[in-house]
N, C-alpha and C positions, 0 to 999 in steps of 0.2 A: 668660667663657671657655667656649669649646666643646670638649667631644669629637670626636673620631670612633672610631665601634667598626668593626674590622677581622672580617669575618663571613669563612674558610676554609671551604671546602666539599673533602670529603674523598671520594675516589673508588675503591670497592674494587674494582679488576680480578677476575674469577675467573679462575680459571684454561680456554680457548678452547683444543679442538683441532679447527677447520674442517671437517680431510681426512675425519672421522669424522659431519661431520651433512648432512643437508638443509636449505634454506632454512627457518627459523619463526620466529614471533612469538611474545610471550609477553609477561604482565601477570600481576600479584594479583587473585585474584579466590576468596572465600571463603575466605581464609588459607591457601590457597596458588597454585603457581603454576599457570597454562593456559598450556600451547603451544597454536597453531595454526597449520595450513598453507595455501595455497592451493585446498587441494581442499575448507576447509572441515572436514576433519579436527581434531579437539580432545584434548586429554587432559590432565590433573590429576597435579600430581607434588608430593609435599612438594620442601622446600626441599634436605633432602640431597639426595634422587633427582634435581633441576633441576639441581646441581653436578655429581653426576654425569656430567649429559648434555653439561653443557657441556666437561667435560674428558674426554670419550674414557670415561668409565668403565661406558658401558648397552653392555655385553658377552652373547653367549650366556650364560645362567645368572642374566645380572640382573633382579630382579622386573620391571622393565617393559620389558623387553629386548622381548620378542612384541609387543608393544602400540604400541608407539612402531616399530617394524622396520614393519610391517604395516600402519601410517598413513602410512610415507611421511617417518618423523621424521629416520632415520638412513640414511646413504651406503651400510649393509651391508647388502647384499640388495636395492637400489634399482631395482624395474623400472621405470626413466626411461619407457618407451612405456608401460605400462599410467598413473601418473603421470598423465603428460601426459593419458590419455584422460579421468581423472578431471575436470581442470580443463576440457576442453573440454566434456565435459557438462556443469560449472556455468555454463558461457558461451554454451552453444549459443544463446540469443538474440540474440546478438550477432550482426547482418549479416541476419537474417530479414525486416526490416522493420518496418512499425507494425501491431498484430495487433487494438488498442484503438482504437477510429476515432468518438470523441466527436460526437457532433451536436446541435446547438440548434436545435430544429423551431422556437422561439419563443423570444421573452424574456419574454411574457406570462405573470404570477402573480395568482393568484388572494389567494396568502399574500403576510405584509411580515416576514418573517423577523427577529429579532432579528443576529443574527449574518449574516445575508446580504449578501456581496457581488460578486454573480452579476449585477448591471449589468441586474435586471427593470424592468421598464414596467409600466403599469397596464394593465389589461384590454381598454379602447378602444385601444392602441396596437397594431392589426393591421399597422402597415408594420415591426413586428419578427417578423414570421411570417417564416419559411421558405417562397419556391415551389415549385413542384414545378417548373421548370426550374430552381432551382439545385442541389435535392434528387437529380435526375439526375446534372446535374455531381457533385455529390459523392460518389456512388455510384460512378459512371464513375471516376473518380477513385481514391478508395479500396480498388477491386476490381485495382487495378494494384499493390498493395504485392505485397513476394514470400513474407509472411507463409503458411506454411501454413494458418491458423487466421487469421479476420477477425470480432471481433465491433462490432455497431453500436451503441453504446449512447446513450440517447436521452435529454437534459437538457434544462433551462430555466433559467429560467423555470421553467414545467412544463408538458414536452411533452404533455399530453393537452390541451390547448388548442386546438392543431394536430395533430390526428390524423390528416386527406386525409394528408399530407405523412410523416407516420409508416407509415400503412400502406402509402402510395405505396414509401416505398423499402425497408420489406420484402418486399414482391411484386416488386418492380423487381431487387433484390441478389439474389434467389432467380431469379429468371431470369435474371438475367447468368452465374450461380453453376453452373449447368447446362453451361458450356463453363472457367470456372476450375476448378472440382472443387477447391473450399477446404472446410474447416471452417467453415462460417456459422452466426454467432450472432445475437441481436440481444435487446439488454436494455435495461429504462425504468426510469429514476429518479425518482418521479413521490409527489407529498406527496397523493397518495389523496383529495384534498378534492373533483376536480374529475370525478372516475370515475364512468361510469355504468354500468348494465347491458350495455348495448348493445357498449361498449369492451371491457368485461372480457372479454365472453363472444369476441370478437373475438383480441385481448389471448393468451385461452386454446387458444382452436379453434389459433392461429398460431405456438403455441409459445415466444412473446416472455418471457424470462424479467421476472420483476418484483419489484423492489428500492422501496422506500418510508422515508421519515423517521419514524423512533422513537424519541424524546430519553428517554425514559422515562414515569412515571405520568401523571396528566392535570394535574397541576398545573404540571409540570415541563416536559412538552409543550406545552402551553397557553400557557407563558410564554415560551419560545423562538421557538413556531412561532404567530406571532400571527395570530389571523382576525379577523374580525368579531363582534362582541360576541355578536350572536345564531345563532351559528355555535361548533359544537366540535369543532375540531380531530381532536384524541385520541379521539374518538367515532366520527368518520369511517373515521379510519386502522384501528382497532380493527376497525368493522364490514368495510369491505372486505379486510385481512388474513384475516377469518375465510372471506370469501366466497370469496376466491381459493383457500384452502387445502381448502375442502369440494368447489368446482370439481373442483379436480383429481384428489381422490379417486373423486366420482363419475364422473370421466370414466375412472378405471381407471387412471391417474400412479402410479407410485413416489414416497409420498410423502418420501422420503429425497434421492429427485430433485428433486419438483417442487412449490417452495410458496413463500411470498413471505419473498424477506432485508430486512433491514434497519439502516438504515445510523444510530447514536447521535452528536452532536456536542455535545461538554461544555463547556458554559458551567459560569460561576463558581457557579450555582442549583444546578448539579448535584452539586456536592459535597457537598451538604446530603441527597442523595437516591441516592446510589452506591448503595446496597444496594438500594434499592428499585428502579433500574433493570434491574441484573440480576435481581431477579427476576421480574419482570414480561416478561425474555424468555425467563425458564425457564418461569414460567405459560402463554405464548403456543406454547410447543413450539419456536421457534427455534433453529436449530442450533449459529449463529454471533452472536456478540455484539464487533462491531468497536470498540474502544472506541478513540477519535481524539479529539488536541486542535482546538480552533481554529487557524484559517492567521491569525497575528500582525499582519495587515494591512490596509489597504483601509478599517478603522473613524475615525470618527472620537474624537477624546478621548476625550471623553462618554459613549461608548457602549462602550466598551472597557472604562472605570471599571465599568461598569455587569453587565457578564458574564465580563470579560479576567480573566488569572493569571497568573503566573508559573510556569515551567521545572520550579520546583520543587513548586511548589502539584500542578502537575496531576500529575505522578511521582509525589507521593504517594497521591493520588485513585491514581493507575492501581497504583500495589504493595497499594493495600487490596480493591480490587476484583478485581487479579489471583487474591489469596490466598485473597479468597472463591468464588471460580470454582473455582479447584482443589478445595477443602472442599466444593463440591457435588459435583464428579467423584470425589473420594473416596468420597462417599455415595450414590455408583448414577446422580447426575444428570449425562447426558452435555450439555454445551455449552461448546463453542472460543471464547477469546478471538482473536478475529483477525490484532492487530498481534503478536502474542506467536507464532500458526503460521507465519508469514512466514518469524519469525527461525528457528525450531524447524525447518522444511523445510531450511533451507539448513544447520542444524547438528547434523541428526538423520537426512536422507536425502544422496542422491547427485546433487539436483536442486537449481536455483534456481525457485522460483514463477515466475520475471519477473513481480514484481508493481514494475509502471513507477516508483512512487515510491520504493522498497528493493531498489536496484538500483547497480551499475556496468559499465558507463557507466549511465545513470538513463536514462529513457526517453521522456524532450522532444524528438519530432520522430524518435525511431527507435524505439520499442514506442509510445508513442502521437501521437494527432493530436485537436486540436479541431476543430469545422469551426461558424463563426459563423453567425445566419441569413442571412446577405447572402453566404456561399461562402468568406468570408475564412479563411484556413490559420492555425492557432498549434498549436505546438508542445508544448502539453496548454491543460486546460482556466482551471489559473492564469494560464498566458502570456494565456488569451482575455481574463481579470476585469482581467489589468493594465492591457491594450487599451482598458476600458473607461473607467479611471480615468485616461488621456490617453497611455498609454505603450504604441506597437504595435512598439518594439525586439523581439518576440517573432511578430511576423507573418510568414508564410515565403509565400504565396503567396494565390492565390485559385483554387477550384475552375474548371474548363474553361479556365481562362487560363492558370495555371502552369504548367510539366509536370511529371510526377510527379518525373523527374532534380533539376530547378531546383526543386521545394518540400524534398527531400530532401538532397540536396548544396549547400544554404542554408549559408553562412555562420553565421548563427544555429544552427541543429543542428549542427555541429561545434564551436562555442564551446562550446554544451552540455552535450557530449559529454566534451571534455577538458576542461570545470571539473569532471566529474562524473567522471573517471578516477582512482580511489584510489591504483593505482599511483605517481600523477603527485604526489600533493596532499601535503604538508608535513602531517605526524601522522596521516594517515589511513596512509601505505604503511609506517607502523612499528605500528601501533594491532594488537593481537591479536584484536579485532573486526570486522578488514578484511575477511575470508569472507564475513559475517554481515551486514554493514551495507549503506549505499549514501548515496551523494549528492544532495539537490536543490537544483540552481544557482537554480533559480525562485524558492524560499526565502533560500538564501543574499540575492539581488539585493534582494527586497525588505524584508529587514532590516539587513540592509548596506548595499547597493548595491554590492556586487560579488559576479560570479558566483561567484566561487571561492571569498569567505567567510576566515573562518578557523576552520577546526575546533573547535578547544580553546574558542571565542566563541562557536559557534554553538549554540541553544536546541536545532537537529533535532539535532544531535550528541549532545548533552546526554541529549537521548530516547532516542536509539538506543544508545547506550554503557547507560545506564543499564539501559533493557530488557531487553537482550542480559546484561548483567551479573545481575540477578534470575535470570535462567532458568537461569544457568549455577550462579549463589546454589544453589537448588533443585533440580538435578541433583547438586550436590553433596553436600548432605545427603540420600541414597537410597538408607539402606541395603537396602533390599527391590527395589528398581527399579522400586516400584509406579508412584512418578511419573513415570518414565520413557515405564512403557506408557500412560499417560493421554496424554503428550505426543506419545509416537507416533502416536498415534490422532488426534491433532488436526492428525499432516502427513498424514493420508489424502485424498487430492481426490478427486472426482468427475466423470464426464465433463462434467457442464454447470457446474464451475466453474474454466473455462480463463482469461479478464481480465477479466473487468468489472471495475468500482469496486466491485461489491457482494459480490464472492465472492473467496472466499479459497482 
């Protein structure tokens, strides 16, 4: 004989008087509740003072009566135009263009990356160069977005392999740049093994900002970033870091401005080594320490076993090393966690970063662009790796063929777009992290296989809910504000960290 147990789910109404609020969202978050609005505005209420809000009762005279009027929480006193201006500067990205304009000079590596799957060739494979007629097209091209600010940033493989074709089209976008009158940048992502004198000193004279691989200590580095037996890595990267940094000095640079970033990707080895990584970029003077999971895809089994984790494994990794990062800013040593100022700008200033991957709409195909060595158009640089692995669903065009209208008004970049519209998405336009977060359909597609994903399933959600949740953890408990000003300081930018992949 069987049961069935009848499970009733009981629903307490509070008490709602509409005419008295502005739109917000709201969640538990440090034992109590957080509103939040559109503009990105936050604030913290016990559970009476939430009831409150909800029934009409945050009156002149109630404790958060100022505070909540003044974000924008309640109907009284609602400047709707000032409002609105707020949200249109968290959006002003929106309709500028692509400002991030990727380029693969080569596929050519020198390194065989553990974790890599950037679709390299081996050394002898010079028909994956870039020419320098397609290196024009792409120029030509790219100098047509309406982005005020255009930076070129230069990948592989690793582009110092092909340097004609690097230098080519920063001499070439600087004279075009002469009648556009844009913001021109241009930065190299470059694993340092392949660098000589000659480049750097080039590299520097030119202003090329430069970003490099630093997994951590040498052991840790070593095993990520695999060379050749009689070759070290971490030895390389180390010496030329140091070369770059005294360049600049001697040439009379701010060195607050100008010295080499670097970018950490956390394999399953590196959990073993979290502390030691950070501080091996506080011993280096680095400013920013990014700390980013693997992209879930593109490995085989075997090799996934071998470095892969889970959602939750790495979240833990990243709240132990957050926490020890703050315990050095406490103690005099300045260095920003990266993924954590992203969120912090948009929940601590009046600005969005448009940093293209923490973003809505996201920025596949309208803040960035890849551009293959062959001319071929994707939509970032994940859309190019999918390309590689037999799927160009993410291909918009080819340089000097396309026009810039038909690679932009793509099909593809409007799916994008509205897989990546929070507004639009089931749990994202009710989530009290909606401000704060952002969408990527690229990720969705390729753990899914569909753009649009499901939230509540989704691993990147999982990151970003959780993230976003820690920071606001730790602003909670502040009674001094001390943490606060550390946090502050970590949305401070600089003029030479407007998009790259390497600056925050």
């Amino acid at each position: 004989m069987s049961t069935t147990q009848t499970r009733t789910l009981s629903v307490v109404r509070l008490p709602l008087v509409e005419d008295k609020l502005n739109f917000f969202r709201y969640g538990d978050v440090a034992g109590k509740k957080l509103v939040t609005n559109d503009t990105g505005a936050w604030h913290f209420l016990d559970e009476a003072s939430f009831r409150d809000l909800l029934a009409g009762r945050v009156e002149p005279g109630h404790a958060h009566y100022e505070a909540l009027a003044e974000k924008g929480f309640l109907r009284s006193g609602l400047d709707l135009g000032r409002f609105a201006e707020k949200m249109a500067r968290k959006k002003r990205f929106v309709g500028q263009g692509p400002h991030l304009h990727i380029v693969i000079t080569t596929l050519r590596c020198n390194q065989s990356c553990k974790y890599c799957h950037a679709s390299r060739t081996n050394m002898d494979r010079v028909d994956t160069d870039m020419s320098l007629e397609t290196a024009k097209k792409v120029v030509d091209h790219a100098m047509q977005s309406p982005s005020p600010y255009i930076n070129f940033e230069f990948q592989g493989g690793e582009p110092t392999v092909n340097m004609p074709v690097l230098k080519f089209i920063v001499e070439y976008s600087r004279e075009k740049n002469r009648y556009e009158n844009k913001q021109l940048e241009h930065s190299l992502v470059t694993n340092m093994t392949y660098m000589t004198e000659e480049n750097a000193e080039w590299l520097i004279d030119n202003e090329v900002l430069v970003c490099t691989s630093l997994d951590g200590p040498e052991e840790l580095h070593n095993y990520n970033r695999t060379w050749s037996k009689e070759k070290n890595a971490y030895a390389d990267v180390r010496r030329w870091i140091d070369y770059f940094n005294r360049r600049y000095v001697e040439k009379g640079r701010d060195p607050q401005l100008w010295h080499v970033d670097a970018l950490m990707t956390t394999s399953r080895k590196t959990f073993d080594h979290w502390k030691q990584v950070v501080d091996l970029y506080v011993e280096l003077g680095m400013h920013t320490i990014f700390l980013r999971p693997l992209n879930p895809y593109g490995f085989a089994l075997d090799t996934w076993k071998r470095i892969g984790y889970t959602t939750d494994e790495y979240l833990g990794f990243y709240r132990q090393a957050l926490d020890y990062i703050l315990e050095l800013n406490r103690a005099g040593t300045e260095i920003v966690e990266g993924t954590a100022a992203v969120f912090l700008m948009k929940m601590l200033t009046g600005d969005d970063p448009n940093f293209v991957d923490i973003r809505s709409p996201c920025g596949a195909g309208t803040g960035q662009v890849a551009y293959n060595y062959d001319g071929k158009i994707f939509t970032c640089d994940e859309a190019r790796m999918t390309a590689a692995m037999g799927n160009d669903m993410f291909e918009i065009g080819e340089a000097g063929v396309t026009s810039y209208e038909a690679a932009y008004g793509h099909p593809t970049v409007k799916a994008m777009a509205v897989a990546s519209l929070q507004d639009s998405l089931p749990h994202c336009e009710t989530c009290w992290n909606k401000p704060f977060c952002g969408v990527c359909p690229m990720h969705n597609y390729m753990t899914s296989g569909d753009l649009f994903g499901q939230r509540p399933n989704s691993p990147k959600c999982k990151e970003h809910y959780t993230i976003a949740s820690l920071l606001f953890e730790r602003l909670a408990d502040d009674p001094d504000g001390k943490l606060e000003q550390i946090f502050r300081r970590w949305t401070l930018t600089r003029p030479r960290e407007q998009g790259s992949s390497c600056a925050v």
